[in-house]
C-alpha positions in Angstrom: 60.6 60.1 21.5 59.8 63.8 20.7 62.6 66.1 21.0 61.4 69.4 23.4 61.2 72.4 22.0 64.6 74.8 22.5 64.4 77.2 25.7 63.8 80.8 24.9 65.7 83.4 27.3 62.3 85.8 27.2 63.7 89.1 28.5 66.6 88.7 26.2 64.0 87.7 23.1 62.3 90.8 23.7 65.1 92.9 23.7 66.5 91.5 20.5 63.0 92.1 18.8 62.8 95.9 19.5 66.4 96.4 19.1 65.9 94.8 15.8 63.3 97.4 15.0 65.8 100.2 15.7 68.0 98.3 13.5 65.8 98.3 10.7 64.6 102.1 11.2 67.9 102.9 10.9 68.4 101.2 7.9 70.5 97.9 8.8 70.7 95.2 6.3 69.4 92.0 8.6 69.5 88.4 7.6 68.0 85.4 9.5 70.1 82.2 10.5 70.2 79.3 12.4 69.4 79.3 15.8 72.0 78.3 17.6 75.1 79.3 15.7 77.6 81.9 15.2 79.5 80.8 11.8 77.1 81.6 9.1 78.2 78.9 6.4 76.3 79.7 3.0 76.9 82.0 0.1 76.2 86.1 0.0 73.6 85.5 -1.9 71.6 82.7 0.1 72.4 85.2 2.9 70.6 88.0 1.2 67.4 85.4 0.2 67.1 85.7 4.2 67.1 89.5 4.6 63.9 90.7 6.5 62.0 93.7 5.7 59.9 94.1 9.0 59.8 93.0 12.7 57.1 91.0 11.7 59.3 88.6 10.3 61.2 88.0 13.4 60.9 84.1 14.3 61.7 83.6 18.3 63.8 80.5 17.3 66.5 82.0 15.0 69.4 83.8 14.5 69.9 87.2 13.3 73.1 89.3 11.6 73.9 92.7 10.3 75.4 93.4 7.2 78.0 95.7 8.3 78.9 98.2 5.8 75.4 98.8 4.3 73.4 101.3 5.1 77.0 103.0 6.0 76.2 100.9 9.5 80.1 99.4 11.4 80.5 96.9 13.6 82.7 97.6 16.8 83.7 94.5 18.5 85.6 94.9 21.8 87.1 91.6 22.2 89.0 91.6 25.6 88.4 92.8 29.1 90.5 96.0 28.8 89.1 97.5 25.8 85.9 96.7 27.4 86.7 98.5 30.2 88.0 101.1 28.7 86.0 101.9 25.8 84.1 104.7 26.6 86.9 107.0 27.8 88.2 106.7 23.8 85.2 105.8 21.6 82.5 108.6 20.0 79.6 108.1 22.0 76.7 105.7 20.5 73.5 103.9 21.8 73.2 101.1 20.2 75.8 98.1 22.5 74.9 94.8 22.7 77.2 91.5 23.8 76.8 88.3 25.5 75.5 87.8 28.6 79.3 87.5 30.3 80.6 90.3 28.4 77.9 92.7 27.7 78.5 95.7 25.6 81.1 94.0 23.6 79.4 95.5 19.9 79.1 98.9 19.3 77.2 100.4 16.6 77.8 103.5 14.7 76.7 104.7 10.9 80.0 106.0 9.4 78.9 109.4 6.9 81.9 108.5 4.7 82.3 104.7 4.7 83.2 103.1 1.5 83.8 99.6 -0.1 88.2 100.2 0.9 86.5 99.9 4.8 86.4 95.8 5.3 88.0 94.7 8.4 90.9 96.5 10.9 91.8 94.6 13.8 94.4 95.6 16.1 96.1 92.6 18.3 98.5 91.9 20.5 99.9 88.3 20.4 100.2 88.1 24.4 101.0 84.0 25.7 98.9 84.6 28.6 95.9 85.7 27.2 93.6 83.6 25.1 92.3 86.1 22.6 94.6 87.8 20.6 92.6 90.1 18.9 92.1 93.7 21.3 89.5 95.3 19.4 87.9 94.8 15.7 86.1 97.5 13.4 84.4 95.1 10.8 82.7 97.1 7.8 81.9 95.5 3.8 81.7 91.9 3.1 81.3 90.8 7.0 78.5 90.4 9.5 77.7 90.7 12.7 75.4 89.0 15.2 73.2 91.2 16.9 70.0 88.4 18.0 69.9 84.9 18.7 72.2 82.5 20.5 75.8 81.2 20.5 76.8 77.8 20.2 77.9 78.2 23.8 74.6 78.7 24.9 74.5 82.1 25.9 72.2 84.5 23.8 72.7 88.2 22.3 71.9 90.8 25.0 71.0 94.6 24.1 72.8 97.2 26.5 71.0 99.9 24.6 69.0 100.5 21.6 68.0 104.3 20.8 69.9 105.7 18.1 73.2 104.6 16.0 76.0 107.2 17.2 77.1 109.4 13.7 81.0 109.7 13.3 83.7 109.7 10.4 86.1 106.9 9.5 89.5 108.6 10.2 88.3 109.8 13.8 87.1 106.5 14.5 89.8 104.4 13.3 92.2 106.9 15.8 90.1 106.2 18.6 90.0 102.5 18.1 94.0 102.6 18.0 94.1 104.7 21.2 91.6 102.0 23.0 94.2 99.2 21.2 97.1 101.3 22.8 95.7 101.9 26.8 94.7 98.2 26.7 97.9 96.7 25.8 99.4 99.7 28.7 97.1 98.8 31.4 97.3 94.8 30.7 101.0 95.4 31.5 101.0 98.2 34.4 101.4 95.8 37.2 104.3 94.3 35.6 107.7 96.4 35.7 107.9 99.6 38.7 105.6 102.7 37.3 107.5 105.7 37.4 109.7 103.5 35.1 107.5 102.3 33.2 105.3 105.2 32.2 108.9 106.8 31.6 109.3 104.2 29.0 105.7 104.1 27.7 106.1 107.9 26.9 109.2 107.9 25.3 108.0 105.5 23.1 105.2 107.3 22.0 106.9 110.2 21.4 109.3 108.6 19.8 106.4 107.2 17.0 105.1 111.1 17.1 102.1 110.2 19.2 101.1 113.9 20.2 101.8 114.7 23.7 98.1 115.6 24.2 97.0 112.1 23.2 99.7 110.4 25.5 98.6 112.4 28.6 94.7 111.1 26.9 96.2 107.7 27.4 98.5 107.9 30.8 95.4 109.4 32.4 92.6 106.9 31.7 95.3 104.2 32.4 95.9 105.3 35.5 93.2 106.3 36.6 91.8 102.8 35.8 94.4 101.5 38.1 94.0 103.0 40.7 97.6 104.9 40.4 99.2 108.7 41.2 97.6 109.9 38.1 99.0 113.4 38.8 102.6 112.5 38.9 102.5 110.2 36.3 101.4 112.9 33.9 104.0 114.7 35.3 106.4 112.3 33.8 105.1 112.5 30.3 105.4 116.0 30.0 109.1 115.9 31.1 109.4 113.4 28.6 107.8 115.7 25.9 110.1 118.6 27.0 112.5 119.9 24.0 115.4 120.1 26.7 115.4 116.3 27.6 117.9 114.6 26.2 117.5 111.1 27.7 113.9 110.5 26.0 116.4 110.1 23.0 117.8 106.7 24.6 114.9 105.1 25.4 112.2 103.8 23.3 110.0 100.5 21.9 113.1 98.5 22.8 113.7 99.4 26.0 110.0 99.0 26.7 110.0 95.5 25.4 113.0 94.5 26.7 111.9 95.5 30.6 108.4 94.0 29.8 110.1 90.9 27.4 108.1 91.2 25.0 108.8 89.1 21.8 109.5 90.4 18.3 105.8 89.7 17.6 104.5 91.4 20.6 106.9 94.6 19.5 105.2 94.6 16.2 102.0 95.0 17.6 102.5 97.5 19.7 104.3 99.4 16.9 101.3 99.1 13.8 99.0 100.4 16.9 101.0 103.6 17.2 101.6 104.1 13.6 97.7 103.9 13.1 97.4 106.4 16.0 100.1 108.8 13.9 98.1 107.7 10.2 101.0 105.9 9.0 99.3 102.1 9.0 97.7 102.4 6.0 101.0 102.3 3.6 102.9 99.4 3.2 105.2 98.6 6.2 108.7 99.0 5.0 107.8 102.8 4.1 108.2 103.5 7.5 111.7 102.5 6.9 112.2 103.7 3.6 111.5 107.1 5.2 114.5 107.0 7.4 116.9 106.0 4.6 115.9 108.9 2.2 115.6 112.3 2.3 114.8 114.9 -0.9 117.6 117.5 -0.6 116.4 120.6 -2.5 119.2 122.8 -3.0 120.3 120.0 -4.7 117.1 118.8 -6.9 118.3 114.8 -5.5 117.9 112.2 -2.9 120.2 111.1 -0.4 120.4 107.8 0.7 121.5 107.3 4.3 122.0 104.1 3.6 125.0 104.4 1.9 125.7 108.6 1.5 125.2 109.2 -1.9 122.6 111.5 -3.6 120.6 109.7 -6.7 118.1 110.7 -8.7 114.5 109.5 -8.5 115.2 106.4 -10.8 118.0 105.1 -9.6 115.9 104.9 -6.1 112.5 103.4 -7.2 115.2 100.7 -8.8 117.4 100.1 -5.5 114.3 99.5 -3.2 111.7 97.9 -5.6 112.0 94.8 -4.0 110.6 96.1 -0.6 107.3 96.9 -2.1 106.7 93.7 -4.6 102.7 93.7 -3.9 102.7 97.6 -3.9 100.7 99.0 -7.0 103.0 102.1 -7.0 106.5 103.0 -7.1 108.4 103.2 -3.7 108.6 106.9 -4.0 105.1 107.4 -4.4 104.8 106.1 -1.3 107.3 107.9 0.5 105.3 111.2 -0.7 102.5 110.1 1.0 104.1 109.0 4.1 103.8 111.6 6.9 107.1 111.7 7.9 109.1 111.9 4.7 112.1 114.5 5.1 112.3 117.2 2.2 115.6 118.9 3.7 117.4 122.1 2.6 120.8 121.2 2.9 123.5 119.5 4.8 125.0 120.2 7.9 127.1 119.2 10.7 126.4 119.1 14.6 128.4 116.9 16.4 126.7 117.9 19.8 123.0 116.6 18.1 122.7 113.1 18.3 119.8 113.2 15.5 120.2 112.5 11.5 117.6 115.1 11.1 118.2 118.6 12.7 116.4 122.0 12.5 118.8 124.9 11.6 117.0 128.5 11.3 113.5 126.5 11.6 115.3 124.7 8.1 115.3 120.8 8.2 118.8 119.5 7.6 120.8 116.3 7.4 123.1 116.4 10.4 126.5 114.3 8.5 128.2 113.8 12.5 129.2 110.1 12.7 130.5 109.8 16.2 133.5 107.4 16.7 132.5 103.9 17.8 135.5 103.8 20.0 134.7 102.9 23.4 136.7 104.1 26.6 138.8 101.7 28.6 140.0 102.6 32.0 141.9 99.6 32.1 144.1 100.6 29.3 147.7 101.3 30.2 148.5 105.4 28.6 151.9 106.1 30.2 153.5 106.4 26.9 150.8 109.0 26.0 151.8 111.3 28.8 155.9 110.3 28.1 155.5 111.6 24.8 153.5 114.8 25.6 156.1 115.7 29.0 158.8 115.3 26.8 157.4 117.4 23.8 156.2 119.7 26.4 158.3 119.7 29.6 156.6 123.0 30.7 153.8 121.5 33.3 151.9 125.0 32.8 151.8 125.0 29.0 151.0 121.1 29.1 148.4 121.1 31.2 146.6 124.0 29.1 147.3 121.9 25.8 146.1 118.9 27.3 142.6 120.5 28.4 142.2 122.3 24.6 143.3 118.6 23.0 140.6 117.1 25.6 137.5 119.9 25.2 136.3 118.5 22.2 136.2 115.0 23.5 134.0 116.2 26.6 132.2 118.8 24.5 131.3 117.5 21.0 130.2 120.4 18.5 131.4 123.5 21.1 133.9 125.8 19.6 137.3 126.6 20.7 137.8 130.5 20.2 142.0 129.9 20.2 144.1 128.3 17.9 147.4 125.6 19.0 150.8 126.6 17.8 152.9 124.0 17.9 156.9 124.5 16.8 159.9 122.6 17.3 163.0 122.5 15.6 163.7 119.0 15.1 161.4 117.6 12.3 159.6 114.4 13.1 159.6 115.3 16.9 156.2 113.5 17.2 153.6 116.9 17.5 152.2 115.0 14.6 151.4 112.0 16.4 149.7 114.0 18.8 147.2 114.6 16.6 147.4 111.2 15.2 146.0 110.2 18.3 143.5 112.8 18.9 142.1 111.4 15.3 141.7 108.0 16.4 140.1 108.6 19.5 137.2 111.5 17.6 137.6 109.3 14.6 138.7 109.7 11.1 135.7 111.0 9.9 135.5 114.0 12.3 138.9 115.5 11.8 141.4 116.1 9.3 144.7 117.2 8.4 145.7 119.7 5.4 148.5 121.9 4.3 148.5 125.5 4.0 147.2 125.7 0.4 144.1 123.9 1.5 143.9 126.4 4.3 143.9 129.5 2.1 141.5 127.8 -0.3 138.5 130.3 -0.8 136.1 127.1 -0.4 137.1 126.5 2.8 135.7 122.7 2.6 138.0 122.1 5.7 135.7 124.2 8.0 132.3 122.1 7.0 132.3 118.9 8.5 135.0 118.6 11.4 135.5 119.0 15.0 139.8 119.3 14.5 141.7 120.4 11.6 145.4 120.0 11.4 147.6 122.4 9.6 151.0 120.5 9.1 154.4 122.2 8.4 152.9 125.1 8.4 155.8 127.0 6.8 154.9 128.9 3.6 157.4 128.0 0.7 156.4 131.4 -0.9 156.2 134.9 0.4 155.9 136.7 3.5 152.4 138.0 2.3 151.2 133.9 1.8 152.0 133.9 5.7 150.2 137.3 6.5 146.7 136.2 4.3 146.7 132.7 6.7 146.7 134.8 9.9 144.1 137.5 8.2 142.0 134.2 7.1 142.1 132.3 10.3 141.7 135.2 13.0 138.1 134.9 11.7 137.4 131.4 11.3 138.9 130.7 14.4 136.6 133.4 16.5 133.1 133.0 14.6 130.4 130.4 14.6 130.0 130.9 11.0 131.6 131.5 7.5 131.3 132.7 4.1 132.6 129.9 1.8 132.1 130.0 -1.8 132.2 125.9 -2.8 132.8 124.9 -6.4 130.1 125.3 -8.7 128.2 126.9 -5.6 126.8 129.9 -4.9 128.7 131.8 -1.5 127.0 131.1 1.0 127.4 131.4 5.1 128.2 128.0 6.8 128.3 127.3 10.8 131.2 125.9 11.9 132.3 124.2 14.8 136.0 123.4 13.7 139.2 123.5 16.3 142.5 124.3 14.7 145.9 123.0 15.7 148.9 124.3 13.7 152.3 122.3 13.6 155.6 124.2 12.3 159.5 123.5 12.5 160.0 127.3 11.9 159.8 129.8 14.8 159.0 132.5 12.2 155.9 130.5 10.6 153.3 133.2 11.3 153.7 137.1 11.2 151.4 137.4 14.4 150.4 140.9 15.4 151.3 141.9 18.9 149.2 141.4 22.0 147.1 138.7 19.7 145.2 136.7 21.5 143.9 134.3 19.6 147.1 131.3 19.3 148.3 129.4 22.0 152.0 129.5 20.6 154.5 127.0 21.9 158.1 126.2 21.1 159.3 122.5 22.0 163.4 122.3 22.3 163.1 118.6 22.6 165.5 116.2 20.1 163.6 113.9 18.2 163.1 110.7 20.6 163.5 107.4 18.1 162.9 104.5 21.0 159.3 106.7 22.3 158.0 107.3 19.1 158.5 104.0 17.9 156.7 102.5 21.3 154.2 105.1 20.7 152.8 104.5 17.5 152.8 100.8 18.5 150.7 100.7 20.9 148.6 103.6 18.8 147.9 101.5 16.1 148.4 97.8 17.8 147.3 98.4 21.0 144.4 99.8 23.7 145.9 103.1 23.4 143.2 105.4 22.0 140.5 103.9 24.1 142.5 104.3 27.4 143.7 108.3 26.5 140.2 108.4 25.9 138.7 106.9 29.5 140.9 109.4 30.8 140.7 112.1 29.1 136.4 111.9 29.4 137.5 112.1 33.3 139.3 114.9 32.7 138.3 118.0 35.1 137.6 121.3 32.6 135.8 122.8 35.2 138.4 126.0 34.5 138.8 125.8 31.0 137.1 128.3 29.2 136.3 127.8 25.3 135.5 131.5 24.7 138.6 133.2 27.0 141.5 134.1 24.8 144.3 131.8 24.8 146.7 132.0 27.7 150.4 134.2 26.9 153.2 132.2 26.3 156.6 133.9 25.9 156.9 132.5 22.7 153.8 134.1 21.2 155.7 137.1 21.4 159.2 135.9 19.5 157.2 134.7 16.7 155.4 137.6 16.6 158.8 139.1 17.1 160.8 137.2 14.0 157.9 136.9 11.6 156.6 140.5 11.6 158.6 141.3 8.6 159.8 139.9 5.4 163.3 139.9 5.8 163.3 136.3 7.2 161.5 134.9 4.0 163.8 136.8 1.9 167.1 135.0 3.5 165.4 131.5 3.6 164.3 132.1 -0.2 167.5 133.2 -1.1 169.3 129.9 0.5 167.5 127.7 -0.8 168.0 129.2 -4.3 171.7 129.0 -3.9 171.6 133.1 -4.7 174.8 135.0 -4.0 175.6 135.8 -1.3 174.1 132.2 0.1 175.5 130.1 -2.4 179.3 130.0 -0.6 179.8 127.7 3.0 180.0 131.8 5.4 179.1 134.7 5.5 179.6 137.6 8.1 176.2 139.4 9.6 178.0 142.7 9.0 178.7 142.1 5.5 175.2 140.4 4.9 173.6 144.1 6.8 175.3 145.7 4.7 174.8 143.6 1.5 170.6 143.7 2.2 170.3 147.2 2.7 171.9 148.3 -0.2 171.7 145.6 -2.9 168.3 144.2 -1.7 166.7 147.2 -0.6 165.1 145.4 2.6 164.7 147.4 5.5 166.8 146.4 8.2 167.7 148.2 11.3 170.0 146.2 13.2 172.5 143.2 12.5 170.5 141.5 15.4 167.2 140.8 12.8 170.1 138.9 10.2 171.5 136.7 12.7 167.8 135.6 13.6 167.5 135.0 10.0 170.1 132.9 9.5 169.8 131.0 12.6 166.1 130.1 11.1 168.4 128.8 8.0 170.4 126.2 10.4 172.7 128.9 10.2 175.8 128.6 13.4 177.9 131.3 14.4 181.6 131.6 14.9 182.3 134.8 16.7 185.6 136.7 17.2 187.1 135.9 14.1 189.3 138.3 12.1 188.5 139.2 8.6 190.8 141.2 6.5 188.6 144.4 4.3 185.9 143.1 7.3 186.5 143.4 11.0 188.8 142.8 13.2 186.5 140.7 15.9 183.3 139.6 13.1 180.5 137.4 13.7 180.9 134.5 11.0 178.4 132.2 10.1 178.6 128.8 8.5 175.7 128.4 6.1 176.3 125.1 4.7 178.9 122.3 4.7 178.4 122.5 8.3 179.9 119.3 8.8 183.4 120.3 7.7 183.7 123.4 9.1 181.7 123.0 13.0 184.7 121.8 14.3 187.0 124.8 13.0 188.8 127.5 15.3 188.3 131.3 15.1 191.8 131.3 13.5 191.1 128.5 11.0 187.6 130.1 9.9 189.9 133.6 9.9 191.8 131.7 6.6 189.4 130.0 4.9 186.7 133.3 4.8 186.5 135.0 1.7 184.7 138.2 1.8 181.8 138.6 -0.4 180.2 141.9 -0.5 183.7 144.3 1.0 185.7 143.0 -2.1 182.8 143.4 -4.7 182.6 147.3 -3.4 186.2 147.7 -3.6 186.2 146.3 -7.3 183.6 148.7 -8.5 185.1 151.5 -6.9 188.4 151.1 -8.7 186.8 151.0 -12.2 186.9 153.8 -14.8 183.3 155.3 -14.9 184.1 155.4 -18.6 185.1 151.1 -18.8 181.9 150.6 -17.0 180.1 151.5 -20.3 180.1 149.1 -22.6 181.6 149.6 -25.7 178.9 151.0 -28.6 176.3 152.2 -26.3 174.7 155.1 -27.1 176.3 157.5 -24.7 179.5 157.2 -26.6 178.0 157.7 -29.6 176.6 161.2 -28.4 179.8 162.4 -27.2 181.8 161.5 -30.4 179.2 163.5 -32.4 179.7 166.0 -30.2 183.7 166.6 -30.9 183.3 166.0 -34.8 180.8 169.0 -34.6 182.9 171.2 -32.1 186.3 170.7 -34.8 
């Protein structure tokens, strides 16, 4: 039986054969095959024994394929419905399509000027369950074919669209537009699944996120929804608000939040991802550099780079070595790559912005690393915090002054990286009375990392490291051990710091420099005299606690500080906090007590006395002394200038000093203020009559004394004034 000769589709046999003469006027490479079949299954170089010259040896029964990448000629293979449909809203123009018969124009021609043997094959896919063909669109270039006459195995045959001229274009533009069709067909296969105002929301954030321009997301938005038939205008509206500088919710939601409302797999995310990073240029190095360049950044005041990772600067070796491994089949080093890589971070320095949730900042149009690392301690508005506000109502039974020191202690909580333009005083007498475990408190809740306590050494410190990189500093015991002038150059160095937004700070082995700053200050003292503060100064919030130290509270607080929900329940509450009132920038509020500190401390008669105690210098080293014979003492032995007996007795009650008045001292007074100094225990409990016996005048007798002596025996013996006057009477004989 003789087999029939194999059906010929005329119109479509036609078409191929003057197409193909386009195709070889153009210069196309064109091999014959087997009619019939799609997989061409011998060697290159049978292949090019079958190239044809002419149109004249075009056989109706056969098979034909273009060498793609010769004659600088690429393949454009649209290989689903929605790069089909949307192809020539993103692709340079061309006439030269062909396709099946069910899905014509599926090929598109074009002669790339700078094509070259690196152009093989770029596909871009997305691994969807429901759809059949993964692939979303192909550009195929050297060492593959394509079939542009002929039929399939499926029985359908090649059908020409158009066939006039091969479209001219350059590899980097095309390559962009293929990845923009790969990206709106993978947006509008999924419109109809999630609500659209949300989900162009999250399909914009996402791009910006991967630095898709905004003009080629509104490219994208547009021809999406225009395709489906959807409020174009207000849609576009939504990606520009999502591009705006002043929206800070676009920094919440990205690629996992659009997968996650779509539920998309990790395969399907990684998709989606390599399209936009060939839209941005960063597909073509390897794929952990687009990691790498988040982890370091080249810091160039200091010639190093700084690993994110783990917050340490290194030099280029000691890098390359660390992440070698990611980039085993990489020719280079991974440094090299990271050079190449768009969004590698050369930085000028370091800096710290609590209220800026990104790593990388822009300070003075200068690229810095922002060092905030907000506490991961969450709010719980179950927790119990009773013994919080026990332990602040008794340090501070005043409701006025508490509520103002709980809205300062709260601000920065609410308001991360906003200055406070006033200082906290805090004094008591008792030591240990818990204003430390205040701040203990306020540390755990902004975190360890974000505040810090120091003495007031650190404080005077011309590097001033304590103002860098904190939203609270502590200043504990604030109570110079040296001079009234130690005391002055504190208020002198913080009146600034405390008011400005920056700083001159000269760091070791650094050149001075001017730092923004964002740091609070809290100052703890037992002494009421801690600070000489001028009068009418504005910038402390000064309070004095008269509470006794409270064993059975502080123990129950730190417990459930350290053991329990504490911090994250003072925190729930203090978010809630209303600061509606509180103003950062108005001067702290007056408090009595601003103006007795200022009153005791603006002199240095108090630092004298407490220097001189603590020495065991006469006249402090005996158990009493009277204020009149102490007046009298300082103004004439010490020189200090004192004006009334009122300033000593505030200087020795700043010693522990307690007074005994009405008590008669012989050579003294008859009705003298006494006070016991030391050995307070034996003598507290003494009467006016008994402290009367036991007082022994210290300064009255020592007068007395020298008055009595010869002014002659009060030279001693040899001197030389003697010697001149002997001379004198030998000579006058």
């Amino acid at each position: 039986m003789s087999s029939e000769a194999p059906k010929i589709n005329n119109k479509a046999a036609i078409l191929n054969k003057d197409a193909l003469a386009v195709l070889l006027r153009e210069n196309a490479t064109i091999f014959e095959y087997d009619y019939g079949t799609k997989q061409v299954d011998i060697s290159w170089d049978k292949r090019r024994k079958k190239i044809i010259k002419s149109t004249e040896e075009i056989k109706p029964f056969a098979n034909y394929h273009i060498i793609t990448g010769e004659g600088n000629i690429l393949d454009l293979d649209l290989d689903c419905a929605e790069t089909r449909a949307l192809a020539h809203e993103f692709m340079p123009p061309t006439k030269m399509k062909y396709g099946r018969e069910s899905t014509p124009a599926s090929h598109w021609l074009y002669k790339v000027l700078d094509l070259n043997k690196k152009h093989t094959r770029k596909a871009f896919i997305f691994e969807d369950e429901d759809v059949a063909k993964k692939t979303l669109v192909e550009l195929r270039a050297y060492d593959h074919y394509s079939m542009c006459s002929g039929k399939y195995p499926e029985n359908e045959h090649v059908e020409w669209n158009e066939y006039e001229t091969i479209g001219e274009t350059t590899y980097d533009s095309l390559y962009k537009s293929t990845a923009m069709l790969a990206a709106a067909g993978v947006i509008l296969r999924n419109y109809a699944k999630a609500e659209r105002n949300k989900y162009i929301w999250e399909v914009a954030a996402t791009l910006w996120h991967h630095k898709v321009e905004e003009a080629d997301t509104l490219h994208l938005i547009e021809v999406v929804s225009n395709l489906a038939r959807d409020d174009t205008k207000e849609r576009l509206a939504k990606v520009k608000h999502v591009y705006k500088n002043d929206d800070p919710n676009k920094e919440i939601v990205g690629l996992p939040t659009l997968a996650k409302s779509l539920g998309w797999n990790d395969k399907q995310k990684d998709n989606f991802k390599n399209i936009l990073y060939a839209i941005t240029g960063r597909s073509e190095l390897p794929k952990f550099t687009h990691e790498f360049v988040n982890r370091i950044a080249y810091m160039m005041k200091q010639k190093k780079y700084y690993d994110l990772e783990d917050k340490e600067m290194y030099d280029a070796e000691a890098i390359d070595v660390k992440y070698a491994k990611y980039f085993r089949d990489a020719k280079y080093t991974p440094l090299l790559f990271w050079k190449k890589h768009p969004d590698s971070k050369v930085c000028v320095d370091f800096t710290y912005k609590p209220n800026d949730p990104k790593r990388f900042v822009h300070v003075d149009k200068k690229i810095m690393i922002n060092v905030y690392e907000k506490n991961e301690l969450q709010p719980d508005p179950k927790a119990d915090t009773d013994i919080f506000y026990a332990m602040l109502e008794h340090i501070i039974p005043h409701e006025k002054e508490r509520n103002y020191f709980l809205d300062w202690y709260s601000f920065p909580m609410q308001n991360p990286g906003v200055k406070i333009r006033n200082a906290i005083i805090m004094q008591s007498d008792e030591f240990q009375l818990g204003k430390g475990s205040l701040f203990d408190l306020h540390r755990d809740i902004l975190g360890h990392k974000n505040t810090r306590k120091i003495e007031l050494a650190e404080a005077l410190d011309k590097g001033k490291n304590y103002l860098l990189n904190y939203q609270t500093v502590l200043i504990d015991e604030a109570k110079s051990s040296g001079s009234w002038s130690e005391k002055a150059q504190l208020i002198n160095t913080l009146k600034t710091i405390i008011t400005e937004g920056s700083i001159g700070v000269r760091q070791l082995y650094k050149e001075y420099s001017e730092q923004d700053t964002v740091t609070n200050y809290w100052i703890n003292t037992n002494y009421r005299d801690a600070f000489p503060i001028p009068k009418n100064e504005v910038r402390y919030f000064v309070y004095f606690s008269e509470a006794k130290r409270n064993e059975q509270l502080l123990d129950e607080f730190h417990n459930q500080r350290l053991f329990g929900d504490l911090p994250a329940g003072v925190l729930a509450d203090l978010l809630d906090r209303n600061l509606s009132k509180f103003n950062p920038l108005a001067p702290a509020p007056w408090t009595k007590y601003r103006d007795e500190m200022s009153d005791m401390a603006d002199r240095p008669l108090n630092d004298y006395i407490k220097e001189q105690f603590a020495q065991g210098s006469h006249p402090f080293d005996r158990p009493m002394v009277t204020t009149l014979e102490l007046f009298d003492f300082l103004k004439r032995e010490a020189k200090l200038k004192v004006t009334r007996e009122r300033e000593v007795a505030n200087a020795l009650a700043l010693i522990g000093g307690k007074c005994v008045k009405q008590v008669p001292i012989p050579q003294v007074a008859q009705r003298a203020t006494v006070w016991i100094i030391r050995n307070h225990d034996e003598l507290k409990n003494k009467t006016a009559a008994e402290i009367s016996k036991l007082y022994k005048p210290f300064f009255t007798d020592h007068r007395v004394a020298v008055d009595k002596i010869p002014a002659a025996s009060t030279k001693s013996p040899g001197s030389k004034t003697k010697k001149t006057k002997k001379t004198k009477k030998k000579k006058s004989k």
